[in-house]
N, C-alpha and C positions, 0 to 999 in steps of 0.2 A: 672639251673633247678629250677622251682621253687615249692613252698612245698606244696603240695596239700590241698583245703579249707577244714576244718576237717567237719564234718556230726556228728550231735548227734544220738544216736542208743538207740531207747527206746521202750519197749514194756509190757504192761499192764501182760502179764505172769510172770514177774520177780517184787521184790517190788521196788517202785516209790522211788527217790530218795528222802530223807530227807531233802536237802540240796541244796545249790546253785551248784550241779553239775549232770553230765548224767550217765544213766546208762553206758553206753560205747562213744569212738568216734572213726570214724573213719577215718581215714588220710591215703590218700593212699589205700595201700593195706594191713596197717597195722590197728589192731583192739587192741586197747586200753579200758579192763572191769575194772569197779569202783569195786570195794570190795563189794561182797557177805555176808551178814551175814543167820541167819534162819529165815529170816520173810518169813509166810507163803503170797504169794503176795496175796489170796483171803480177807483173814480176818487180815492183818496187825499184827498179832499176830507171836510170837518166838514160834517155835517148840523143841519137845525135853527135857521138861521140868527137863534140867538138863545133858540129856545124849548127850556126844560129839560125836558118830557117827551119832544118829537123825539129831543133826543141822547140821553134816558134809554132809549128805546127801540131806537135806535143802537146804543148800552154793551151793553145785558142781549141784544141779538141775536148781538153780536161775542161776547159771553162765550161762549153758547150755541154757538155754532160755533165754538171753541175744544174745549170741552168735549166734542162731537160726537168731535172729533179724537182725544178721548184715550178714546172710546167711555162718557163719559159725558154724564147729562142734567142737568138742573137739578134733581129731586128728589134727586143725588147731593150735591149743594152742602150744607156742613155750618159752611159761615161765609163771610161778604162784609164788607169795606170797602168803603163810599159818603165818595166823599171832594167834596163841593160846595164851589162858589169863594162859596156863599150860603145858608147854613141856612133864608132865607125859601122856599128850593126845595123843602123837606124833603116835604110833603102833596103837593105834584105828582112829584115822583119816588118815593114811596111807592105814587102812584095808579096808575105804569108796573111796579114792580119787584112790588108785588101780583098782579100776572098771569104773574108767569113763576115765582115765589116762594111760591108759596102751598098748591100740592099738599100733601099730606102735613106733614109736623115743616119748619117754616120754616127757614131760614139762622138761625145764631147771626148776629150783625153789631152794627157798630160805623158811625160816620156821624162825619165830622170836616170840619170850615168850613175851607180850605184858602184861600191867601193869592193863587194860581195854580194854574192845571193847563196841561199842554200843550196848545199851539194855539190857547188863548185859551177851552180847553171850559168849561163851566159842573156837570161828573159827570164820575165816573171810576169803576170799579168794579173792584177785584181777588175772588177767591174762592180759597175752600177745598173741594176736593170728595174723596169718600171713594167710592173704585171696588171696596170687598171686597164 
């Protein structure tokens, strides 16, 4: 069997990637999202100024419209990394990702206290979603 040509997934509703990489790819039937931070994708600017469910709400919007992109939804999501620059963040950005997360069999996920994230964010969020 051989392994399907991956497809880059990119869409001007979520922010443009920084870097030499895609918003998502997708392979198969599997959907692979770059890590979300809070930039607002109109005005390239971080929301939230300061407060960790703004930009968590920011994160799990970008993803979603990411995800749109590659014609899936959030109940497609079948695993997330939450990467916080503060584990004290962990119940308030639990309080944002519970609403977009919770439909049906939740995300597997993993949550790691991060030294830094880009732009000085305080959340970042990548995913795994399953399009069969």
């Amino acid at each position: 069997m051989a392994f399907p040509r991956p497809k880059a997934i990119s869409t001007k509703s979520a922010p443009a990637p920084v870097g030499p990489y895609n918003q998502a790819i997708l392979a198969g039937e599997w959907l692979y999202c770059s890590g979300q931070i809070a930039l607002n994708p109109l005005t390239n600017e971080m929301v939230g100024n300061g407060d960790v469910e703004a930009e968590t709400q920011q994160v799990i919007e970008n993803l979603i419209e990411v995800l749109n992109a590659a014609g899936a939804k959030a109940e497609n999501v079948v695993r997330t990394t939450i990467y916080l620059k503060d584990l004290k963040d962990f119940s308030a950005v639990n309080k944002i990702y519970s609403k977009f997360f919770s439909e049906g069999v939740s995300p597997a996920r993993a949550c790691i206290e991060v030294a830094g994230l880009p732009k000085d964010g305080l959340v970042e969020i990548d995913c795994v979603a399953w399009l069969g």
